[in-house]
C-alpha positions as CSV (number, residue, x, y, z in Angstrom):
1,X,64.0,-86.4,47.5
2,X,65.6,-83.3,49.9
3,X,64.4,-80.3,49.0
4,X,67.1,-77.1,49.7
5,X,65.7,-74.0,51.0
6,X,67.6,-70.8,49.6
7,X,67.8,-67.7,51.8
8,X,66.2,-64.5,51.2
9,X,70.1,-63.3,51.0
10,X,71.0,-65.6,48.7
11,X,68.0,-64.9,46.7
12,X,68.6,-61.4,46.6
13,X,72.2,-61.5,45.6
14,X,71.2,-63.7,42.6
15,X,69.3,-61.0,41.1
16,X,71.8,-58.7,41.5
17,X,74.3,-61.2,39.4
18,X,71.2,-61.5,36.7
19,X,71.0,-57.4,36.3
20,X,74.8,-57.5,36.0
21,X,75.2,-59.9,33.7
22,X,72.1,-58.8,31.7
23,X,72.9,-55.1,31.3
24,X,69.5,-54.5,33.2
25,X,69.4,-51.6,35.8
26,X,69.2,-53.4,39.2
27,X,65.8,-54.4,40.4
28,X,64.1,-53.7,43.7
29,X,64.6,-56.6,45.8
30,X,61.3,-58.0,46.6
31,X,61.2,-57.0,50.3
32,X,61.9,-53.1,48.8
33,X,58.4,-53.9,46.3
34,X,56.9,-55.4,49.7
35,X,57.2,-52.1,51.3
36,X,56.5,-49.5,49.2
37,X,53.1,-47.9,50.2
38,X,50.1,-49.0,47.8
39,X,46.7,-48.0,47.6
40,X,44.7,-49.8,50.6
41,X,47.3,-49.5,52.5
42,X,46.2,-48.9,56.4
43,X,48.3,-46.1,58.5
44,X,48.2,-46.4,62.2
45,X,49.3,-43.1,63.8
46,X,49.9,-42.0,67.2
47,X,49.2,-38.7,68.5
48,X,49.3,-36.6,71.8
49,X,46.0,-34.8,71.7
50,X,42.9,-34.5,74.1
51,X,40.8,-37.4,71.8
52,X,43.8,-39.3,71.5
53,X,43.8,-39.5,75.0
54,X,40.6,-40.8,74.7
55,X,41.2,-43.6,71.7
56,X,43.7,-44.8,73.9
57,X,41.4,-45.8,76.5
58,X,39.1,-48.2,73.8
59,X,42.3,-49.6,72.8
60,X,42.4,-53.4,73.1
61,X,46.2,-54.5,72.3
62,X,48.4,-51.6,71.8
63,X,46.9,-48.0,73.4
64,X,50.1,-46.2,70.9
65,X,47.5,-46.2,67.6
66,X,45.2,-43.8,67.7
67,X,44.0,-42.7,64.4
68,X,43.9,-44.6,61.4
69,X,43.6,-43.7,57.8
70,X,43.6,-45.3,54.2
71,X,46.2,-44.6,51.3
72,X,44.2,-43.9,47.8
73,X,45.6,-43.4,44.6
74,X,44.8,-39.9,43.1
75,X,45.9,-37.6,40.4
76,X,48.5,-36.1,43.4
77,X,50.0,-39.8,44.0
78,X,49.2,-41.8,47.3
79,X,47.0,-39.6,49.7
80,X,46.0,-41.3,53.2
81,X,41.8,-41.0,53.6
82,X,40.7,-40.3,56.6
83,X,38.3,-39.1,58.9
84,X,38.8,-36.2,59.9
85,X,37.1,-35.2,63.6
86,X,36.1,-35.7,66.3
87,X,33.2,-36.8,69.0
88,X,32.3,-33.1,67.9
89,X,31.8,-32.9,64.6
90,X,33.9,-33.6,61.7
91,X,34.1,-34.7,57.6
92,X,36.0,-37.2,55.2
93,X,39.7,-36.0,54.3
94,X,42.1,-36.7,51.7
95,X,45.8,-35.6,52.5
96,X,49.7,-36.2,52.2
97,X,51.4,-39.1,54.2
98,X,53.3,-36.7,55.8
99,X,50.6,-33.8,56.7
100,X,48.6,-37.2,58.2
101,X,51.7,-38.5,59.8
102,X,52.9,-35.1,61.2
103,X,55.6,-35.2,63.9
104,X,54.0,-38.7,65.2
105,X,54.8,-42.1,64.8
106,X,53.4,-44.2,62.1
107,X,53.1,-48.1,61.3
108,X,51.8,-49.5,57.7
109,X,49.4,-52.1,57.8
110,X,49.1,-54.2,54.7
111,X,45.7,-56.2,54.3
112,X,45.8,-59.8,53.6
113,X,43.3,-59.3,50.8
114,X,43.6,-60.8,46.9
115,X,43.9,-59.6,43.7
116,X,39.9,-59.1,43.3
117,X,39.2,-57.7,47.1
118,X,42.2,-54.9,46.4
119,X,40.4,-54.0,43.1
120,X,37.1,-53.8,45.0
121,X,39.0,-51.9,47.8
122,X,40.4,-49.8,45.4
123,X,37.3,-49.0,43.2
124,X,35.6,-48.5,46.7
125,X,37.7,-45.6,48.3
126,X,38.1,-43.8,44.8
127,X,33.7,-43.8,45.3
128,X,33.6,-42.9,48.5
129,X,36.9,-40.2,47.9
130,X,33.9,-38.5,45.7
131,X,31.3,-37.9,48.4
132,X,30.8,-35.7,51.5
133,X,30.7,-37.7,54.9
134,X,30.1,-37.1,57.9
135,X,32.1,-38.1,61.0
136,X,30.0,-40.2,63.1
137,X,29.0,-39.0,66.1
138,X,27.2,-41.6,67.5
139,X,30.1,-44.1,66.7
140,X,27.3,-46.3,65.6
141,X,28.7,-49.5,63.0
142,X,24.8,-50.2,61.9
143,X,24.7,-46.7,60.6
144,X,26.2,-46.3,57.0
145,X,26.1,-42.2,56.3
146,X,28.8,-41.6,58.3
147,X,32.2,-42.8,59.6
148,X,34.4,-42.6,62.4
149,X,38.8,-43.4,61.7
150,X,38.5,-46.9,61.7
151,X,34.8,-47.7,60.9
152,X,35.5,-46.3,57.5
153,X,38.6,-48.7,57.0
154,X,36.2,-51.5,58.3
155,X,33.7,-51.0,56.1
156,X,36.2,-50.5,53.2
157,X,37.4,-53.7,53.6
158,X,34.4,-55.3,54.2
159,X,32.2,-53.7,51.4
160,X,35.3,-55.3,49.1
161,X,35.2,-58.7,50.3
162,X,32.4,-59.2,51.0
163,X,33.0,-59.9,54.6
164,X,33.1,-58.7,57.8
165,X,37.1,-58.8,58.1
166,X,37.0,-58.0,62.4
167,X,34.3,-60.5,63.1
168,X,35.0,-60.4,67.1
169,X,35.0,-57.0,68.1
170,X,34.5,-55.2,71.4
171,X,31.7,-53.8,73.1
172,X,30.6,-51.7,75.7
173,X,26.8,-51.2,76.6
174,X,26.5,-54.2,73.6
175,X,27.7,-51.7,70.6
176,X,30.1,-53.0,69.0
177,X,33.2,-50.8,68.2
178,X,36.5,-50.3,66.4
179,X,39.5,-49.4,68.4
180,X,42.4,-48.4,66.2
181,X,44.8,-51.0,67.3
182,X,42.2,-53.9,66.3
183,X,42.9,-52.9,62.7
184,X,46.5,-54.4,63.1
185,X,44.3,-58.0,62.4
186,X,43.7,-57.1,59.0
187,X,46.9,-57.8,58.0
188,X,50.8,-57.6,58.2
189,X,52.9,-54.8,59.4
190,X,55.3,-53.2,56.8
191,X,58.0,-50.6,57.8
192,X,57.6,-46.7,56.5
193,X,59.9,-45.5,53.6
């Protein structure tokens, strides 16, 4: 028995044909569904400032990424989550795609996670959206009252599968740390709207 393959073109124009003939408005295509931001949704972002800079040089793959943030689902719509600071100081913030973006550029990373890890993701960032934390200074993964950009996406993901999802990571002085490009593993890379 030969089994045909049909093409994503093909496939696409055959809905098209099914909404005309059906009367029904036409439907996104499923690559347009595929990329339209959801919550747990990762943002990569690149940026020009002093601890940029610095992120670049933990970077393990691709030194552009330099902060990273979370998309949520709130009253508002999609807000990213992020961590807001610096090796200073700095706190848990919820903002707009584009006051996170800015004038910088942006990639959307979607985790390969199921039906039950993105409820657990989602249920998990909509807990930790309600409390106050703390940047982490001491960029320290063992310590769980406080987050740097990435260790919160880490532990998001992880607290909702159960798992660690970056099992190899790098280390200097034997701690173990998150550059931001090491998050592109969690998943596949979607274009921005």
């Amino acid at each position: 028995m030969r089994v045909r393959h049909r093409s994503p073109l093909l496939a696409g124009m055959l809905l098209i044909v099914i909404a005309a003939l059906t009367g029904q408005p036409h439907a996104a295509t499923l690559e347009e569904q595929a990329s339209t931001p959801r919550a747990g949704d990762i943002l990569l972002r690149s940026g020009s400032s002093v601890w940029a800079a610095l992120a670049r040089k933990f970077a393990i793959q691709e030194p552009r990424w330099v902060h990273s943030g979370i998309l949520i689902e709130t009253p508002d719509g999609l807000r990213v989550m992020h961590m807001d600071g610096s090796p200073m100081g700095g706190r848990l913030v919820i903002e707009s795609m584009e006051d996170f973006i800015g004038e910088h550029d942006a990639t959307l990373v979607r985790p390969d996670l199921d039906e039950s890890a993105l409820e657990n993701l989602t249920r998990w960032l909509e807990v930790t959206a309600a409390r106050e934390i703390p940047f982490d200074t001491r960029f320290d993964l063992k310590e769980d009252q406080a987050y740097y950009c990435t260790e919160l996406i880490w532990r998001a993901v992880k607290d909702a599968t159960g798992k660690d999802p970056l099992p190899v990571k790098p280390a200097i002085a034997q701690r173990s740390y998150i550059p931001v490009d090491l998050l592109l593993d969690l998943g596949h890379h979607l274009p921005l709207p």
